[in-house]
C-alpha positions, 0 to 999 in steps of 0.5 A: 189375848184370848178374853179379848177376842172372846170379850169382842166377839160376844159383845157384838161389837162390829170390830175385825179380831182377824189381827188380834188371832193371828197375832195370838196364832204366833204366839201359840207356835212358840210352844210357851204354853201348852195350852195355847194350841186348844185356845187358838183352835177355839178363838178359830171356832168363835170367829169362823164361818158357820159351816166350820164352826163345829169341827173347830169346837171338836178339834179345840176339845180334842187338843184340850185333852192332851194339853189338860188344864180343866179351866180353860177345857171348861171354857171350850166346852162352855163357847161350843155349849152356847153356840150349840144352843143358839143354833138350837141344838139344846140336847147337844148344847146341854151335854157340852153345858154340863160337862163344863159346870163339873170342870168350873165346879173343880176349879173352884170358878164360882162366876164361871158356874154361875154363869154356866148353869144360866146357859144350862136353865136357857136350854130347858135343863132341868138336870138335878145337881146330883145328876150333874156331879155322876156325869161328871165322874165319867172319864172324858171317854165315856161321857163323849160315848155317853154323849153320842150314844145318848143322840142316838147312835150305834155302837159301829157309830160312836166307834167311827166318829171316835175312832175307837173300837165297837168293843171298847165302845161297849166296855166304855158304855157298860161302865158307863151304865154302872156308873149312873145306875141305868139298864138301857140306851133309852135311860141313858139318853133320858138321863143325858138330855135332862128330862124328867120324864119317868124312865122307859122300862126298856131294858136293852142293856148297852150291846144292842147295835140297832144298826 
């Protein structure tokens, strides 16, 4: 039911799918699947109201991370990646891009890849393979910190939106920035937003509030 509303939604097709999400609605509260709860939250995201869609996607992935199963986590982030890149929002819609070609490419889901990193070329990408597998080994934490941060929000920012707290927000991006071998906010947002521009010398480290 889910690829049928997908499959009509994207095509274009000029067909009323409210029954058809209500009927899987029904069959997410059974409790059968574990997975079936993210789902329905993202096929609520693809046929909302514009101004809804964005916190349907948020909440889809956030559900995503207690149900776990990678695939279909991989085609949430890949839904809200293309509809953040028709809305003209490239740098958001290349970090959710991004994070579901890793999801595919540990699936094994090769047309998925494929079609992934066309989105990703369709934002002006231009992020090496390598670069793609490091974020890839972040934990899910720390490439959403990594992700805000790299927008450019402060610590007290992400700790909000995350309900976290501004020390494990640093900690978070401290090892964040080992990881992928940066030394400050403006390389990681170089690096996070695929330009190849040549890295800032600014070497702020990850405390700077700039609150």
């Amino acid at each position: 039911m889910p690829r049928l509303v997908e499959a009509t939604v994207l095509a274009g097709l000029d067909e009323d799918v409210t029954e058809m999400v209500d009927l899987y609605a029904e069959w997410a509260a059974l409790g059968a699947d574990s997975q079936a709860t993210a789902q329905l939250t993202r096929l609520r995201a693809l046929t909302a109201r514009e101004e809804d869609c964005d916190p349907l996607y948020q909440r889809a992935l956030a559900e995503h991370e207690t149900a776990g199963g990678q695939f279909e986590h991989a085609r949430t982030l890949l839904s809200y990646g293309m509809w953040l890149r028709r809305r003209r929002r490239p740098l958001e819609a290349r970090q959710q891009l991004r994070a579901a070609l890793v999801g595919f490419e540990r699936c094994g889901a090769l047309l998925w890849e494929k079609r992934t990193r066309s989105e990703l070329r369709a934002t002006g990408d231009s992020t090496t393979g390598d670069t793609v597998s490091a974020l890839g080994r972040l934990t899910p934490q720390q490439q959403r910190v990594a992700g805000l941060v790299a927008s450019g929000a402060t610590n007290r920012e992400v700790a909000a939106r995350l309900s976290l707290s501004p020390r494990s927000v640093d900690h978070h991006l401290r090892n964040t920035f080992s990881q992928l071998g940066v030394r400050s906010r403006v390389e990681l947002a170089l690096l996070m937003n695929g330009d190849r521009t040549e890295r800032s010398g600014d070497s702020g480290g990850s405390g700077g509030e700039n609150a």
